[in-house]
Kinemage of the C-alpha trace (Angstrom):
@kinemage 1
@onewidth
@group {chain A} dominant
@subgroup {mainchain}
@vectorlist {calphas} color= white
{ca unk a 1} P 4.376 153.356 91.259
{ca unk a 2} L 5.770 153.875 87.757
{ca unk a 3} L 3.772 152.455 84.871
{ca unk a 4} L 6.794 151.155 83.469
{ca unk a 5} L 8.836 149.405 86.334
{ca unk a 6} L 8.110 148.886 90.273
{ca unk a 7} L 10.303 146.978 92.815
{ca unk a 8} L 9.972 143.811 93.760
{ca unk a 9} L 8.483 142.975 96.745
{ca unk a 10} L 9.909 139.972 99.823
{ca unk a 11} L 8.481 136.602 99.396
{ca unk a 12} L 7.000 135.400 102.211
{ca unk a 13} L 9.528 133.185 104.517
{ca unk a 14} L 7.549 129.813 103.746
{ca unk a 15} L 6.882 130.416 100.259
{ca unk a 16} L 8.743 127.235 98.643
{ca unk a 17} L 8.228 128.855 95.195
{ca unk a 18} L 10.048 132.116 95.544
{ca unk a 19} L 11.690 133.570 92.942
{ca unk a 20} L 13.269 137.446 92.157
{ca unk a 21} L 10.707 138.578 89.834
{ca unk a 22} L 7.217 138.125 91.911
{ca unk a 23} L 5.177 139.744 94.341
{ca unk a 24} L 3.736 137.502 97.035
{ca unk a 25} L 0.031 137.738 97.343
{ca unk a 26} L -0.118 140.181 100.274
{ca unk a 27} L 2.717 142.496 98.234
{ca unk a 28} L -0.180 142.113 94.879
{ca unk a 29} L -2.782 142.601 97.177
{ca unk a 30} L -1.698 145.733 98.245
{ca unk a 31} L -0.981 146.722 95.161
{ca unk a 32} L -4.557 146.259 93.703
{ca unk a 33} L -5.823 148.033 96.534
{ca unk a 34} L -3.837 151.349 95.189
{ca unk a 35} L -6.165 150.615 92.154
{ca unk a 36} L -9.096 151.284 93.494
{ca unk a 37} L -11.701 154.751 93.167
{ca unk a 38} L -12.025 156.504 96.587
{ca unk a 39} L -15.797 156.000 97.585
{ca unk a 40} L -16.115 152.685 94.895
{ca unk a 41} L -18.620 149.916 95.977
{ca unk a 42} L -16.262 146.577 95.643
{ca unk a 43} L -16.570 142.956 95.711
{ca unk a 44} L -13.751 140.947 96.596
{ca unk a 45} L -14.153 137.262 95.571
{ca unk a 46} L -13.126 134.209 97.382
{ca unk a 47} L -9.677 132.967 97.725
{ca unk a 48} L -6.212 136.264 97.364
{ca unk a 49} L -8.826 138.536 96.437
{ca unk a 50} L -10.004 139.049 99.948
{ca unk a 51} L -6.213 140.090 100.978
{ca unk a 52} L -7.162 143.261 99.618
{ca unk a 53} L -9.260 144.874 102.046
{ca unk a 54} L -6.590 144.653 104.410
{ca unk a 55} L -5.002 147.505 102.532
{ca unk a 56} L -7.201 149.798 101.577
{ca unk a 57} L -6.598 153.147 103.642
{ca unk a 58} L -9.004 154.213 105.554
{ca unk a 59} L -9.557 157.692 104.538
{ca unk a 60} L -10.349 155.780 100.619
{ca unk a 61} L -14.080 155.268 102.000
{ca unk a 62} L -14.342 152.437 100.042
{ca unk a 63} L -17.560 150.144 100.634
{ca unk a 64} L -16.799 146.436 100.416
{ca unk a 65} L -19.518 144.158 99.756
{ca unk a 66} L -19.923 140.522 100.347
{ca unk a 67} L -22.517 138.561 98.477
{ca unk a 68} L -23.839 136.668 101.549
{ca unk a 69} L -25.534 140.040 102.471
{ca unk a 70} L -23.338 142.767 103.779
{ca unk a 71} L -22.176 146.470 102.950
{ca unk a 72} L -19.357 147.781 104.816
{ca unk a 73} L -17.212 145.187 105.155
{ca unk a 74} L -13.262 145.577 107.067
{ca unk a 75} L -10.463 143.540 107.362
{ca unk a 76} L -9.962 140.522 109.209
{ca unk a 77} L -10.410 140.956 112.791
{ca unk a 78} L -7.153 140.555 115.402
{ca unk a 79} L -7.246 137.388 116.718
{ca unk a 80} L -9.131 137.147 119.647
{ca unk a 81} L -11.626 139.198 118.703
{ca unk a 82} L -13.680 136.942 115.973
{ca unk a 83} L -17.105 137.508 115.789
{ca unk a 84} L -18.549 133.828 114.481
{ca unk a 85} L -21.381 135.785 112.938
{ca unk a 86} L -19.349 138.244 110.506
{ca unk a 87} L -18.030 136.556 107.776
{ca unk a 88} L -17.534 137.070 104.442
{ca unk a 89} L -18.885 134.780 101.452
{ca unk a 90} L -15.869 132.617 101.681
{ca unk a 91} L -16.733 131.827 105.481
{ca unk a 92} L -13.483 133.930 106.447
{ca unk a 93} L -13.905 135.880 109.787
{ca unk a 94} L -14.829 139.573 108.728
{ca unk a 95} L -15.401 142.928 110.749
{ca unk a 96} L -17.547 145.785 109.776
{ca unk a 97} L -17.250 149.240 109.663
{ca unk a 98} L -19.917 151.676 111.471
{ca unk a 99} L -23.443 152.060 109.695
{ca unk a 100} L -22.395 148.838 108.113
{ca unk a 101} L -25.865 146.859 106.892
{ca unk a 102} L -26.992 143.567 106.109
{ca unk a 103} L -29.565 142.021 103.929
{ca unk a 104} L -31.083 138.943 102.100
{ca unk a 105} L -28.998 136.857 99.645
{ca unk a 106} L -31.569 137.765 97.280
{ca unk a 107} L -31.344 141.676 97.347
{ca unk a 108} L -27.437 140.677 97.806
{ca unk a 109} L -27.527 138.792 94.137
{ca unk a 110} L -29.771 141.858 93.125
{ca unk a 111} L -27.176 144.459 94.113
{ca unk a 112} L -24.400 142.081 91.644
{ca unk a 113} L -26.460 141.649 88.801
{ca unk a 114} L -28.384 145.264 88.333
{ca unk a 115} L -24.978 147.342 88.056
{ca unk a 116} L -24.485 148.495 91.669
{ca unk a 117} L -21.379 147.455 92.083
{ca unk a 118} L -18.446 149.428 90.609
{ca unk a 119} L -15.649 146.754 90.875
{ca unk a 120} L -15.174 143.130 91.509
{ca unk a 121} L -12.029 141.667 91.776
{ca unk a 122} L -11.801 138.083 90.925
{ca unk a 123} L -9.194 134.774 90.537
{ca unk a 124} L -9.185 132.728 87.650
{ca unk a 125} L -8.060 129.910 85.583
{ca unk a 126} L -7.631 131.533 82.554
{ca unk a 127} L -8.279 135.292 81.486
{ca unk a 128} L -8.673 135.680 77.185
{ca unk a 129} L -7.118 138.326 75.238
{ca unk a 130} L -10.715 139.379 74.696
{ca unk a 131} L -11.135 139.621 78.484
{ca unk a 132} L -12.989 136.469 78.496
{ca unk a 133} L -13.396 134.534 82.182
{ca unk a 134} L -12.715 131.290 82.695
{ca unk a 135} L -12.555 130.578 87.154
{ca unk a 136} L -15.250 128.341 88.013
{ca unk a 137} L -14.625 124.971 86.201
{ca unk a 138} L -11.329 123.347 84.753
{ca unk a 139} L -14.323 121.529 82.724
{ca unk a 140} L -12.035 117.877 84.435
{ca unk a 141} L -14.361 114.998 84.667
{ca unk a 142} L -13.908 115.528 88.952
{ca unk a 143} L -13.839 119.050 88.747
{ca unk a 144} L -15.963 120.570 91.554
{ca unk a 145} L -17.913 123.088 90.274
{ca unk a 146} L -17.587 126.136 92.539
{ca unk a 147} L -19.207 129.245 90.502
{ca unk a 148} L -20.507 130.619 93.363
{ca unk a 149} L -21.774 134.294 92.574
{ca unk a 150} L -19.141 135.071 90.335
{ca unk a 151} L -21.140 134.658 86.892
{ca unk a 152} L -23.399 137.644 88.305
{ca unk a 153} L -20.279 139.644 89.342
{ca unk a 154} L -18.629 139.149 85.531
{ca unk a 155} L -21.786 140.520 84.235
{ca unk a 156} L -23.132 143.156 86.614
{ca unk a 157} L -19.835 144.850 88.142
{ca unk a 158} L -18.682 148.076 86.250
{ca unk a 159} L -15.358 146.999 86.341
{ca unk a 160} L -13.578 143.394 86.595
{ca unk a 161} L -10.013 142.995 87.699
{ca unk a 162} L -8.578 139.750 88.086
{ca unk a 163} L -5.773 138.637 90.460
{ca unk a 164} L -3.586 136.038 89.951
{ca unk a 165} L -0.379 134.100 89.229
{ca unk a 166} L 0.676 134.722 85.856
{ca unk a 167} L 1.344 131.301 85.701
{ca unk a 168} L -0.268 127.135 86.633
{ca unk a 169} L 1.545 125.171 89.090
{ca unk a 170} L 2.692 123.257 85.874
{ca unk a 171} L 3.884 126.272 84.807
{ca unk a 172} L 1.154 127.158 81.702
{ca unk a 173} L 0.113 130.644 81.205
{ca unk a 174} L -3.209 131.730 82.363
{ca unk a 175} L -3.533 134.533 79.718
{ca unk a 176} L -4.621 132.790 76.898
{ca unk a 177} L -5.497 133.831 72.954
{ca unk a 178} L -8.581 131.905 74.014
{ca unk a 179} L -10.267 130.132 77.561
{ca unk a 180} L -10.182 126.971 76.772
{ca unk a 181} L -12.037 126.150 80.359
{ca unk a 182} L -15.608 126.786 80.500
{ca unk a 183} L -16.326 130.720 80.544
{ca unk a 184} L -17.600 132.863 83.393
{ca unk a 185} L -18.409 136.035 81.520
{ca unk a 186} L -17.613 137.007 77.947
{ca unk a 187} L -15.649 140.015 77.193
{ca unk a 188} L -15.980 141.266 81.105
{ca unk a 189} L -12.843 141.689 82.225
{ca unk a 190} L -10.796 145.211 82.556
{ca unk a 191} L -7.411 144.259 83.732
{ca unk a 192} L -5.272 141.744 85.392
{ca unk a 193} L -2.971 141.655 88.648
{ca unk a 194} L -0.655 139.048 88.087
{ca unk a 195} L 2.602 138.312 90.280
{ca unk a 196} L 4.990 139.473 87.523
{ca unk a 197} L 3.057 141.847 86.076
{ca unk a 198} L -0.003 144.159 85.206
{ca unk a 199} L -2.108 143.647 82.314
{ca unk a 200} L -4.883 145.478 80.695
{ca unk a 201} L -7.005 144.557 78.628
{ca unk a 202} L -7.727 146.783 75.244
{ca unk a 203} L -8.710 145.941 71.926
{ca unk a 204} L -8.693 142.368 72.073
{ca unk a 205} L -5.363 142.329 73.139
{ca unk a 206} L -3.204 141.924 76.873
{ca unk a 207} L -1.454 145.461 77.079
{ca unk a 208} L 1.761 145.580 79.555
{ca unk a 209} L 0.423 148.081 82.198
{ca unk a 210} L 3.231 147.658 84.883
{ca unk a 211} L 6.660 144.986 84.989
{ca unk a 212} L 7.505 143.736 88.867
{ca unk a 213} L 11.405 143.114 89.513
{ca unk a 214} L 13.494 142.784 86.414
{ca unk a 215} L 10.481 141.141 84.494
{ca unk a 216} L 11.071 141.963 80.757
{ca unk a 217} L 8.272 142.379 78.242
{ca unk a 218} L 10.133 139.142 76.005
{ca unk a 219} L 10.004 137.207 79.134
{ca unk a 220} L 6.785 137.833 79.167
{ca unk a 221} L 6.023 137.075 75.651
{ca unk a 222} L 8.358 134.008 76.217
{ca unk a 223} L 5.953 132.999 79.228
{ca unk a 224} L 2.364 133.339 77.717
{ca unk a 225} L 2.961 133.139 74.082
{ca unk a 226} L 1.064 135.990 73.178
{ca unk a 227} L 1.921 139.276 71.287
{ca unk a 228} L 2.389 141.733 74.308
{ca unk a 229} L 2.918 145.165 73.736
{ca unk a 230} L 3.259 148.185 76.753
{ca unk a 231} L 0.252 150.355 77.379
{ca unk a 232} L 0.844 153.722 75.772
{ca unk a 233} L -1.802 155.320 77.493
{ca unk a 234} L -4.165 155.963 74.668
């Protein structure tokens, strides 16, 4: 796909929120999954990242890992053939690929926080223009905190890419100057997968990676009130 401009993908039938100028999550999905390294150790986190593995080719030899204990992770299985005991860390129904291995949650958590892991791919609330984290707590006095393992994945992963809609059901941007939620990681993430666009992050500042549709960079400015600007490359 072209750095610059990519077509837009079909919403999904039921989606009540479609519009011309988004991927739907499996379309985004798919697309992070072009992202990543042949042979990369990955961690998918809970919620539309786990839509990636079911794209990843299977010559890519790419080793998913879930933080409950597994290496080797596949897609979803076909229905009918669930296995109750394989699941990944969001208790979704998983299968595994062979010479696939299990272990402890604590050599699991081990694995995430001593740099073995060469990507993570997470959600969020709110991604700075520092590459700050904000996706375990809207800080609300009934907020459930759900931080799950994702503080040790910020911090440990080589590489953090976040996927998300670019924008909150009440339509506020979740690329921010600043999080404003409470923070994850500081500084940890590389790049963001958003529905209307692709965003890296470089020198404290969102760079335009890739527009979906007819997206414009001043819509986007327009949208998250932040100084945009292409990625050149450098």
């Amino acid at each position: 796909m072209s750095d610059q401009q990519t077509a837009t993908a079909p919403r999904a039938s039921d989606d009540r929120h479609a519009q011309p100028d988004r991927l739907d999550r499996t379309a985004l999905a798919k697309r992070v999954a072009a992202d990543i390294s042949n042979g990369a150790y990955v961690n998918l986190g809970i919620g539309a990242p786990t839509l990636v593995a079911d794209h990843l080719p299977p010559s890519s030899e790419v080793i998913l890992h879930t933080e409950n204990g597994m290496l080797g992770m596949d897609p979803a299985p076909a229905e009918g053939e669930v296995d109750p005991d394989l699941i990944n860390a969001g208790k979704q129904p998983v299968t595994e690929l062979p010479g696939a291995a299990y272990f402890h949650h604590a050599d699991s958590f081990a694995m995430m926080r001593g740099g073995h892991l060469d990507l993570c791919i997470l959600g969020a609330f709110q991604v700075s223009e520092s590459g700050d984290l904000a996706n375990w707590s809207t800080g609300a006095p009934d907020a459930i905190p759900a931080v799950g393992g994702a503080m040790d994945l910020a911090i440990g992963a080589k590489d953090v890419y976040v996927m998300t809609d670019l924008l909150t059901k009440t339509g506020e941007s979740k690329l921010v100057a600043s999080c404003t939620y409470p923070l994850t990681g500081v500084g940890c993430v590389t790049r963001v997968y958003t529905d209307r666009a692709v965003f890296d992050v470089v020198g404290g500042r969102f760079r335009v990676r890739e527009l979906f549709g007819s997206t414009t960079l001043d819509e986007l400015r327009e949208l998250t009130g932040l100084e945009l600007e292409m990625f050149d490359g450098a």
